[in-house]
N, C-alpha and C positions, 0 to 999 in steps of 0.2 A: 434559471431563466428569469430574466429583471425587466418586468414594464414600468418605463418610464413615467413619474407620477403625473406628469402631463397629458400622458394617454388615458391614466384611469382618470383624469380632470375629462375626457370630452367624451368619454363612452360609460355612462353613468352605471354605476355599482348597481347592476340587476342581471336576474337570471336569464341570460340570452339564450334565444333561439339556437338552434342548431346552423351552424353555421354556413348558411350557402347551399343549407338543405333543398328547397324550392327555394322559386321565385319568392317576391314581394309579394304577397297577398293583397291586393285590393280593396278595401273592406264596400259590404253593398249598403243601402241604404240607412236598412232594417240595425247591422253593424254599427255605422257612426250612430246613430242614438242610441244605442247602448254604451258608447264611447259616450258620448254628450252626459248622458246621466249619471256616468263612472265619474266624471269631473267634479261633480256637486258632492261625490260621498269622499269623508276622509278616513281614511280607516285602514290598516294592515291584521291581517291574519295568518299564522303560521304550523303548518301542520307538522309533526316530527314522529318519525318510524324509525326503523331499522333498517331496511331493503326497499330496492325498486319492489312493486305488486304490494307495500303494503299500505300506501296508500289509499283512504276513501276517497276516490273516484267522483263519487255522488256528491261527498260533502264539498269539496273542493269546487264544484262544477256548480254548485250553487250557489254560496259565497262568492266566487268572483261573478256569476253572470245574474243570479236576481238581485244579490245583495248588492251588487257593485264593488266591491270591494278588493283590494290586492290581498291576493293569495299566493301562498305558497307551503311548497314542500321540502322540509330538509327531511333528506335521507341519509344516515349517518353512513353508511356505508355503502357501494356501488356492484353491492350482488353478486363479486367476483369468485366468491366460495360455495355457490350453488350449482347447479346444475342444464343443463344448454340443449334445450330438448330438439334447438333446430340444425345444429351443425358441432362439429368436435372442441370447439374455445371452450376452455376453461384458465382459470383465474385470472388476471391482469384484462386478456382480451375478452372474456366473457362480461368482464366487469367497463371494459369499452361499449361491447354491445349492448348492454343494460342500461348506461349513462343513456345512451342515443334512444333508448326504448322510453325512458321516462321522460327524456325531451319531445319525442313523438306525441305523448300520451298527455304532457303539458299544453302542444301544440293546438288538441282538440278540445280541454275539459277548460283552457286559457290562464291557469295558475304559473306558477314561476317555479321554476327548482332550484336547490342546495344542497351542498355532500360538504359532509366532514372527512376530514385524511384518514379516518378508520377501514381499517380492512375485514372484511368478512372471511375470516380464514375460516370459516364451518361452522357446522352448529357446536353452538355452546349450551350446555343445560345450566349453568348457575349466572349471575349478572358479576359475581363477584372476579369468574375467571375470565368473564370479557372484557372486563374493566381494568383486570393487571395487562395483559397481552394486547388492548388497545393503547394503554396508557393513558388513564381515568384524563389528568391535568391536562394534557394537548389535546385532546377530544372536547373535553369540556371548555379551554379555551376555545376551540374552532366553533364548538355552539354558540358560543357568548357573542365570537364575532360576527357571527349572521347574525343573532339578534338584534347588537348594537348597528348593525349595518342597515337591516331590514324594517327593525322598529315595531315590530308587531304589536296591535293591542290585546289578543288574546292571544295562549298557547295552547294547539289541541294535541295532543297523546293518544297515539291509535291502541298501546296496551299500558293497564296497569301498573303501579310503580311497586306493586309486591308480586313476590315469586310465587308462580300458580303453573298452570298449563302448557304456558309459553315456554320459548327458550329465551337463553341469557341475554342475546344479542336483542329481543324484543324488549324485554325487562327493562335492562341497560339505560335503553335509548329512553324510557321514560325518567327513570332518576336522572338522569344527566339534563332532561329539560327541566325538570325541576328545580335541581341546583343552578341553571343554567338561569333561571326565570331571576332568581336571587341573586346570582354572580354579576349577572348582566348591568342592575344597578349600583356593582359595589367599585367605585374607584380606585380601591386597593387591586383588585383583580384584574392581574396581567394588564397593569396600566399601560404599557408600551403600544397599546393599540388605540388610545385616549387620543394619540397624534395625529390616527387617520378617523376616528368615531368618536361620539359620547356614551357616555352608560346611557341607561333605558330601563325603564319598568313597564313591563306590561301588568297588564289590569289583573290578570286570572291565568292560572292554567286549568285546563280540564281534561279529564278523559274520557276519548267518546269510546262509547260502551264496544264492544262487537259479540256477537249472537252465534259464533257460526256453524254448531251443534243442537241448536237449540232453541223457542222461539224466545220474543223479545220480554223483558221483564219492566213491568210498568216502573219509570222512575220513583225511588223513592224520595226522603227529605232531603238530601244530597245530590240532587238532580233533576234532571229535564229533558225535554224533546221536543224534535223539532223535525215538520213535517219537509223533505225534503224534492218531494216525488210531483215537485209544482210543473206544469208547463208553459213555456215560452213561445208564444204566440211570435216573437219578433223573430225569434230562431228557429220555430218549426220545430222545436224537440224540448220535450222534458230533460230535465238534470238525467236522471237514472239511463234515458238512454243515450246522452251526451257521454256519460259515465261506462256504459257498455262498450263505447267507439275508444273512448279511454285507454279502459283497463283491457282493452284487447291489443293495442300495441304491444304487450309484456310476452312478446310472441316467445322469445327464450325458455319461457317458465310455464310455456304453455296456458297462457289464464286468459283465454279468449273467452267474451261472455255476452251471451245473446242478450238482449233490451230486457227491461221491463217496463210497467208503465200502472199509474195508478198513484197511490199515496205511502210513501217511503218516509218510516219515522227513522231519526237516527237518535240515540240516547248519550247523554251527556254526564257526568259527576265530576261538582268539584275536587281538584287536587291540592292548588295553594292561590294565595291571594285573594281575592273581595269574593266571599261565596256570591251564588247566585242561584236561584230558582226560576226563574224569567227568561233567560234568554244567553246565550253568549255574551252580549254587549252589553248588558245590563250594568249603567255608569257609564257608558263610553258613550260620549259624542261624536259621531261621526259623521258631524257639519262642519261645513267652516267656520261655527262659531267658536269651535276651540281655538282656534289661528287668531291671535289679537290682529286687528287692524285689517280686516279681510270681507268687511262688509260690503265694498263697492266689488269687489272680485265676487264673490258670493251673489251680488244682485245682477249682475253682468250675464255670467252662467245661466243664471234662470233665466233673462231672456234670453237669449239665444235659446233656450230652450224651447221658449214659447215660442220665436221668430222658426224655426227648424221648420221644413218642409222636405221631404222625402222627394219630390220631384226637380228639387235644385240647393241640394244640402252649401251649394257655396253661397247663398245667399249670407250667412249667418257668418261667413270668413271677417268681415269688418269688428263683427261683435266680438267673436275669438280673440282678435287682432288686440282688441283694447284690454282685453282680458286677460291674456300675455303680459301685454305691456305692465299692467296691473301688479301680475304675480311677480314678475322681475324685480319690482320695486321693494316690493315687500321684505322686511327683512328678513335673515334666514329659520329658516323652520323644518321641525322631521321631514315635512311632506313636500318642498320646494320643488326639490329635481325632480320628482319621480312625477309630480304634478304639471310640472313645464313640458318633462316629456312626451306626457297624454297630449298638453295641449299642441304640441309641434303636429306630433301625427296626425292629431283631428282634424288639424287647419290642411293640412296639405293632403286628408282620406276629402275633405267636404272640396276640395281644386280638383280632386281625379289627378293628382299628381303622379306619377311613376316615376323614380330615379333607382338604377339598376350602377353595377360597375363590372365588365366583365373582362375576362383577360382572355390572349390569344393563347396559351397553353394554362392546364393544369399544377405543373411543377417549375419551378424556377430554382437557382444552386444558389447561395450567397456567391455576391457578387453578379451573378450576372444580370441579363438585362429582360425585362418584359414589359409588351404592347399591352394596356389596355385601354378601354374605351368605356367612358363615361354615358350614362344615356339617361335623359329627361324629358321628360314629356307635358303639357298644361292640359286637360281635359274638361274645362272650366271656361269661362267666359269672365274668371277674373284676369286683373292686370299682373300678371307676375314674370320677372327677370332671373333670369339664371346670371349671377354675380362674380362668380368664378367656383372651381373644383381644386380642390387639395389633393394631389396625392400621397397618401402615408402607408410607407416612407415615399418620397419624390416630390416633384416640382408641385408650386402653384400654378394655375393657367387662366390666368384671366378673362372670364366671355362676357357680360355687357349686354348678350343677348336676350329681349324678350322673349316670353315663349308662348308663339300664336297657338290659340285653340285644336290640339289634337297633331301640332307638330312639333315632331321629336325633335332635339337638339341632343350632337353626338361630338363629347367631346374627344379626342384620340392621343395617347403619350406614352414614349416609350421609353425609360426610365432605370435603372441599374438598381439592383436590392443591396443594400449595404454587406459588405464581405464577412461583418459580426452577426449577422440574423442570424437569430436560433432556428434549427432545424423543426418543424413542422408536426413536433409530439407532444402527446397530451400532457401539459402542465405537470400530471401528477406521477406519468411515469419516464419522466424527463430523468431519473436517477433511481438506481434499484429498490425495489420495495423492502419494507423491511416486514417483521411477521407479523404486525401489528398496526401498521401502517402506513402510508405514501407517503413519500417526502414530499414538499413544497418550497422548492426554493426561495422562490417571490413569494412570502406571506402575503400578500394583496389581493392575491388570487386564491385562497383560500374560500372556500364557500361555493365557489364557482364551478359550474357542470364540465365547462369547456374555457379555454382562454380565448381571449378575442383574438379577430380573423388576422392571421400578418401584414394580411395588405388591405387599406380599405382607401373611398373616394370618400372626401365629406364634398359636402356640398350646399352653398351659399344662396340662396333665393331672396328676392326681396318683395315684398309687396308694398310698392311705395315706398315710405318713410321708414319701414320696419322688416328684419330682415330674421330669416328663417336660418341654422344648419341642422344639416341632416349627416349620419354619417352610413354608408354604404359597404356592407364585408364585397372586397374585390372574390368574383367565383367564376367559375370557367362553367360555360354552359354549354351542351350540345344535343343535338336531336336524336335519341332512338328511334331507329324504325318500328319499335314494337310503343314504347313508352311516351313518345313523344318530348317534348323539350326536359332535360333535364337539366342539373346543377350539383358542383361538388365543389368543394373548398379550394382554394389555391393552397398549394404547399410547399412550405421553402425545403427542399430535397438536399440529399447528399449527392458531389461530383459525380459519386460511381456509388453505387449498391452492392455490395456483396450478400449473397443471398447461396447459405451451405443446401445441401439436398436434405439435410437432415439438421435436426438441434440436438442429434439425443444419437451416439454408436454405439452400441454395445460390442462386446469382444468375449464371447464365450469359452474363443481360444486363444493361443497365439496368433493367429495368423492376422496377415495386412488385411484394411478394408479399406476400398476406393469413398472417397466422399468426391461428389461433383460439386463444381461452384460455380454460378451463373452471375454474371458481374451484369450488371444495367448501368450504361452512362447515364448520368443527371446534366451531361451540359456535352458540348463538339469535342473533336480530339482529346478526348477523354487518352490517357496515353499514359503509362508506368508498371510498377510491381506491383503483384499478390504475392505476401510473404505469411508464414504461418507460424505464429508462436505458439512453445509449447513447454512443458517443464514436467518434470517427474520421470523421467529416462525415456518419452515418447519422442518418436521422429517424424517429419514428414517427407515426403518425396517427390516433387522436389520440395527444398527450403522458400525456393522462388521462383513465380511463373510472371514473365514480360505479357501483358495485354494491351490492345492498340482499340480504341472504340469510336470510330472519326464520326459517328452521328449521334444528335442526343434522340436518347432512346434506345438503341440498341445494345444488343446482349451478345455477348459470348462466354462458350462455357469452357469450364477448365478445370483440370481433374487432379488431385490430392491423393495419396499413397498412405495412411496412416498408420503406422507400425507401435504395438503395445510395446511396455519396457522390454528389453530381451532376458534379462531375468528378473523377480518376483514374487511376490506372494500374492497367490489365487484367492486372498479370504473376503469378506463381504464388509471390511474395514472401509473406511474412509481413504487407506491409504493406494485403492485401487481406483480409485475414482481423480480423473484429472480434466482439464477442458482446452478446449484448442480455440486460438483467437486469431481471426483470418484477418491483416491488414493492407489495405489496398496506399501505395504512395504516387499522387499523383501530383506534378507541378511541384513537389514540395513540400507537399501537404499531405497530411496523413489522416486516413478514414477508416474508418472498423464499424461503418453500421450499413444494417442490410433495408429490409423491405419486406412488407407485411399489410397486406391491401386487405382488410374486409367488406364484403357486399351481401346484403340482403335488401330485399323490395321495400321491405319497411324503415330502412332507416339510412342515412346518409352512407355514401360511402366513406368507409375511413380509413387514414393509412396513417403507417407510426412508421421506425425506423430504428429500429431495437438495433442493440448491439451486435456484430455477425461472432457470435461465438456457439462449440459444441461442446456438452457432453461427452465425454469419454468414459466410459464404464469396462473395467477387465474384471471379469466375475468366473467363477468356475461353475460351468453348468453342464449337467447332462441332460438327456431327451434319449427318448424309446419308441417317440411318433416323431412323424415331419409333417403329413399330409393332414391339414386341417381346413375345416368350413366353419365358417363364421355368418350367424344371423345378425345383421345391424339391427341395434336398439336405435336409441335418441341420441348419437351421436357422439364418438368417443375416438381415441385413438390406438385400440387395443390391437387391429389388426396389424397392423407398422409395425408397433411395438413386439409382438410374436415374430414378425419377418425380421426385423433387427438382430435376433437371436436363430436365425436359420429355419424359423418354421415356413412352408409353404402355405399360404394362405388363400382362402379364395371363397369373396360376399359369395354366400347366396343373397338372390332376391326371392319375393314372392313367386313369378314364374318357374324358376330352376328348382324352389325347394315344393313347388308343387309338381312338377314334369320329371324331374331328373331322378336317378338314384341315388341313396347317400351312400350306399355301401364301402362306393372307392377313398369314401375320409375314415381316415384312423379316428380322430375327434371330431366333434360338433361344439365348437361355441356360441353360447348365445350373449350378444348383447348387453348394455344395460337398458331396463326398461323399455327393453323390445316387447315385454306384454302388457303392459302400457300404452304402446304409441301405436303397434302395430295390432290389427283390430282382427287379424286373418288368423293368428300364434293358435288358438284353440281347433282350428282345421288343420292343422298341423298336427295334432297333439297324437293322433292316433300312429302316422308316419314315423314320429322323433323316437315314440318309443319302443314300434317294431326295430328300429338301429336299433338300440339301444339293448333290447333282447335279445339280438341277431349278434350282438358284440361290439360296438360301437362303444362310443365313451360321448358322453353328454355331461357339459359346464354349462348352467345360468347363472351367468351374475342376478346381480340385483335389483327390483324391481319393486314399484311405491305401492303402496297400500294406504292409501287416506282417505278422507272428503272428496280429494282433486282426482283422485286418480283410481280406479278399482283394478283389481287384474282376475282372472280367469280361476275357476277353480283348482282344474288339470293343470300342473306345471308337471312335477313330476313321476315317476310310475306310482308313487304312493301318494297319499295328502299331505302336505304339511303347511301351518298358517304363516305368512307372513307379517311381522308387524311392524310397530317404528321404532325397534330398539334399534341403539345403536353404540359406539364407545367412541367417543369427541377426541380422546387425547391418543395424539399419534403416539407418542409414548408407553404406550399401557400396556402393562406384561402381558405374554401369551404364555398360558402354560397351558401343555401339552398330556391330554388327559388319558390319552390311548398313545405312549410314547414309540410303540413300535406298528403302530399302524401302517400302512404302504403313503398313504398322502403325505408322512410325515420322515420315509424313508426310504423311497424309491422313485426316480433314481437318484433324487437327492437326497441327504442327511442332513436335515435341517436343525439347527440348533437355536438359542436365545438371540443368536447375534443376525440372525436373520431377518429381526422383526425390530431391527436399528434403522435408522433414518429415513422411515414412514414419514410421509406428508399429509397433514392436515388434519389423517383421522384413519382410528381401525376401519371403519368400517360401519354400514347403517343396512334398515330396513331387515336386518336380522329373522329368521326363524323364532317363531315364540314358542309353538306346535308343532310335533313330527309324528307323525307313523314312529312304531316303537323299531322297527326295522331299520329305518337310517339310525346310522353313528355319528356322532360325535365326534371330533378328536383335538379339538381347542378350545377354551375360554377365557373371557379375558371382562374384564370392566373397567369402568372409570372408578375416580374413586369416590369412597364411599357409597359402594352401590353392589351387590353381589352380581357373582359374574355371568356371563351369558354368554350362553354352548351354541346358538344359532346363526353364528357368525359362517358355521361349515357347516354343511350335510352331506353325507356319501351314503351310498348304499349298491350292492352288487342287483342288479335285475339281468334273470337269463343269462347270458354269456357277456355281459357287459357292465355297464356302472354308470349312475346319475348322480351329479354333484352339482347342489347349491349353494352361491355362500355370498353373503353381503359385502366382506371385504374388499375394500375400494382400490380392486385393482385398476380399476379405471384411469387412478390418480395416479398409482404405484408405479406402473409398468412406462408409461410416457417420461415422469418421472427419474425415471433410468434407477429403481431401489432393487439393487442385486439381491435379497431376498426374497423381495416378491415374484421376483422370476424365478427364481429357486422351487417356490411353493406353487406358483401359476403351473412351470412344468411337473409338476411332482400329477396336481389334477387333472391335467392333460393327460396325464400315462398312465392314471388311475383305470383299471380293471382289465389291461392287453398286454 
């Protein structure tokens, strides 16, 4: 994907809002002067973690709103290897909804965000193995480039740059600023970026302290603190609870957090560059007086300062105006753009300006054509002209029009999107991931949460002699009747959509399984073949199905035969594993991506357009239950995944599993972190285990035990503790400690080759403590670390059997890993 450098010349290198998320925000009185004040400070701050939530909320929200200051967050990686407490995404799209959760979270607390191409593929306990499987050098260049981009004059580090408590991926991120703090000034380092940035030294790095076991520890000689818990009489809210509205966007991860209020110290220690004991800034000038030649821009500011009156903020637009004009002249400097661009906003927040650009549909196909409509408003009693609107890509349109007091001017064009537009996916997963991280094709866009919008208006104003542009993301907007006006991004779509029933078939046996395909036109007489490829002796039936779709938007569906090799090997190799790629030929042109819409209240809708391929897995499996009930945890894909393989399946909810019988299920599964989220599991407990007595068979995955999260003590018929072991490398031998046990031999025979091509991890939240009555019958660790048996527990109660085990089937089974299903079934048939 290649943005023209012309583009990144008029849509200035910062971390943009969500794109089309709401409207324009209006800012109110109280708002512009705190803009007006923002203009007088010069100053860049930049915070760097590891994950979305691990951000200071607090710190961040005060820095930009008392201090004035540009703030921001680089988060090296986009949370895609964690866990999704509000619905089943995990990796790639987890790490979508996470991008959108920290853009939200920026939205309130007013800092800026940045992500490095690093992947969060799990937790890692040492920094050493995060930094081979990230790829130290391209991480740490993509640090370098935010900073040479962003300019910061201080760096803060939410953990330590020595191995302690934390995991690798926290560690990590702080040597890499550190190096980064150094790199950033050194010319020789990944010069090739020298052509779009300069080097940069910031003043300091520091690490602020975090407490979160424990209370706070007064700074010592290498430190300091700083009262953060101030309040804003102009905003109506203290930092910490600006910080609560924040850090509660992180809905995924569940880190909702009620206000506080009062005096909030945050601790500071230096790590490299000018120590300090005084302050952050301590040496930095953050006046215009570091800007040679900036003293009539500087005296300007301050009046308007003094001139500013909250009951007719555009009085002071004249003042602005020469203050512009001022900056413009000025030769170039760090702070130019990001300073002109305060000043655009302020002059046209202090007009009551409004300029929107909205289009008649949502989705447009390259090539075709879309309406939209330009809209400006003057709210102001100043003189200002609407001069013309750009559209990009499309026509200029010349208007000449003034724009009276409180009337809109609407400008309307209908325009063709060039036939090369890229299709409408996130920058970073525009090309397969690799294990370590996202590709970027356009290095430009590196740093950036989101790409900018495909289609936007700018738009030309004049006040008199001096003329304003703005530029506008084009977004389709419409009314809920529940939500009232909304707003979602325009998106350049594919002709047709192919969209399989499934990403993931398993084949237990020989026999054919139906996959349905639901085509969606992106444009009219939508008209051709769905053909399916395929390779490794598998067939489909038919090769080719004719589709006719004469409206855009419309679907029809069409159905696929898929027949495994006719002869064989049933083993858990790689060489039973194949995948099928549905292409659609239409006009000539050939398409293979499907469609993929996420929606929650918190954050923009979003849609991608993944490749339309499946999974094919032929595995040899037996079973000795069918009839299964599943408790939903936080949201996983394990029930599918059991019907994939022929289990019947069927949620309970809260009412059914308090009303109904369980008797008619062979098995109970539970969830991940159903005792966790779900607050009712302990009124159950008494119910779960009469089954279970009665002869039933009871699975719980796995369930957190932290700070964040506590669980019940009753899990199973007996005690046992859960902790936060775990074992990071999906690779890590299992050896099999009770080798003829039934979980390990009935009805499957599980061997070493079953516990091959695991993703991302054995397994977490492990057994530490058991009742001496559960068994045992695997261990395994990472290395250097002795091993650990709590990955599995079984135990016979009554006529029946309870089995707990951390093992991330969660990951395993969606995944399509023919062993995991082997051993998932093995637990399922445990004690009937």
């Amino acid at each position: 994907m290649k943005t023209p450098l012309s583009l990144l010349a008029i849509i200035p290198w910062i971390s943009l809002p969500a794109v089309a998320a709401t409207a324009f925000r209006q800012p109110n009185a109280a708002k512009i002067l705190q803009d007006l004040e923002r203009l007088s400070v010069v100053g860049n701050v930049l915070y760097v973690a590891a994950h979305p939530d691990d951000e200071n909320t607090r710190l961040l929200a005060y820095l930009g709103n008392e201090k004035h200051l540009r703030a921001a967050y680089l988060s090296v990686t986009r949370g895609d290897g964690g866990q999704n407490l509000i619905g089943a995404e995990q990796g790639p799209l987890l790490g979508l909804i996470r991008t959108q959760e920290l853009l939200a979270a920026r939205a309130i607390d007013g800092a800026e965000q940045f992500f490095t191409r690093a992947r969060d593929f799990g937790y890692s306990k040492t920094p050493k193995e995060t930094l081979e499987i990230w790829g130290k050098d391209e991480v740490l260049a993509d640090m370098v480039w935010v900073i040479r981009r962003f300019k910061p004059d201080v760096i803060i580090t939410r953990f330590p740059v020595e191995e302690g408590e934390t995991h690798g991926h926290h560690t990590a991120s702080t040597m890499l600023a550190v190096e980064a703090f150094h790199a950033a000034a050194d010319p020789t380092f990944h010069p090739e970026q020298l052509k779009h940035v300069s080097v940069w030294q910031a003043k300091r790095v520091v690490w602020n302290r975090f407490f979160f076991n424990s209370p706070p520890k007064e700074p010592d000689a290498e430190g300091f603190k700083i009262d953060v818990g101030v309040y804003n009489s102009l905003l109506g809210t203290s930092y910490p609870e600006m910080a609560a509205q924040s850090r509660s966007m992180h809905k995924s991860q569940g880190f909702g957090l009620s206000a506080s209020r009062g005096p909030t110290f945050e601790y500071f220690r230096n790590l490299e560059g000018a120590r300090t004991s005084q302050g952050l800034f301590e040496g930095v000038d953050l006046t215009w007086a570091r800007v040679p030649g900036s003293k009539k821009l500087s005296d300007l500011l301050v009046r308007a300062r003094q001139q500013y009156q909250v009951e007719s903020p555009h009085s002071i637009i004249p003042v602005l105006l020469e203050a512009r004009a001022e900056l413009q002249a000025m030769p170039d400097h760090p702070w130019k753009q990001s300073k002109d661009r305060e000043l655009v906003d302020l002059i046209l927040s202090c007009a009551g300006v409004w300029a929107e650009a909205y289009a008649a549909d949502f989705a447009i196909a390259p090539g075709g054509e879309i309406k939209v409509t330009a809209s400006a408003i003057n709210r102001s009693p100043t003189a200002i002209e609407l001069r013309e609107v750009q559209f990009v890509p499309g026509p200029k349109v010349e208007v000449h029009h003034s724009l009276p007091v409180n009337q809109p001017q609407l400008v309307e064009k209908t325009f063709s999107v060039p036939e090369s537009a890229e299709l409408s996916n996130p920058y970073w997963l525009s090309q397969p991931p690799e294990k370590g991280k996202y590709p970027a094709p356009d290095p430009t866009l590196i740093g950036l949460p989101e790409q900018p919008a495909p289609i936007r208006a700018e738009f030309l104003f004049s006040f008199g002699p001096r003329t304003l542009r703005i530029s506008r993301p084009v977004a389709y907007k419409w009314t809920d009747p529940v939500a009232g006006e909304r707003y979602r991004p325009v998106e350049i779509s594919p002709p047709v959509m192919i969209n399989p029933s499934s990403s993931l078939l398993m084949f237990p046996d020989r026999k054919a399984k139906d996959l349905r395909v639901l085509l969606k036109a992106g444009v009219a007489d939508a008209t051709g073949v769905l053909r399916s490829e395929l390779s490794g002796g598998w067939t489909a039936e038919p090769a080719e199905l004719p589709f006719t779709l004469k409206k855009k938007g419309e679907e029809q569906e069409l159905q696929i035969r898929l027949h495994p090799p006719a002869n064989g090997s049933l083993s858990r190799s790689d060489s039973s594993i194949s995948s099928l790629r549905l292409v659609a030929e239409i006009q000539g042109r050939k398409v293979s991506k499907g469609f993929r819409q996420i929606e929650y209240p918190h954050i923009p809708i979003q849609t991608l357009f993944p490749e339309s391929t499946v999974k094919l897995v032929r595995l040899d499996l037996k079973k000795n239950k069918s009839k299964i009930a599943y408790i939903a945890g936080a949201g996983d894909e394990v029930p599918e995944a059991l019907r994939q393989v022929g289990y019947e399946v069927t949620v309970l909810d809260d009412a059914t599993l308090r009303t109904q019988p369980l008797a008619p299920f062979e098995a109970i599964v539970v969830g991940v972190r159903a005792y966790n989220v779900n607050e009712r599991m302990p009124f159950y407990h008494r119910k779960l285990m009469k089954y279970v007595s009665d002869g039933g068979t009871m699975v719980v995955q796995y369930n957190t035990n932290n700070w964040i999260s506590r669980i019940p003590v009753e899990i199973g018929p007996y005690p046992f503790q859960i902790s936060r072991d775990r074992v990071t490398d999906e690779d890590a031998p299992a050896t099999f400690e009770s080798p003829h046990h039934p979980l390990l031999i009935r009805p499957n025979k599980l061997t070493e080759g079953d516990f091959a091509g695991w993703v991302q991890e054995r397994g977490l939240y492990f057994a530490s403590k058991w009742d001496e009555r559960y068994q045992t019958v695997l261990s395994m660790h990472d290395p250097n670390e002795p091993p650990k048996r709590g990955g599995l527990l079984a135990v016979r109660y009554g006529k029946g059997a309870f089995v707990y085990t951390g093992l991330a089937f969660f990951r395993q089974l969606p995944a399509g890993v023919p062993g995991a299903y082997r051993l998932f079934a093995n637990l399922i048939a445990y004690g009937g």
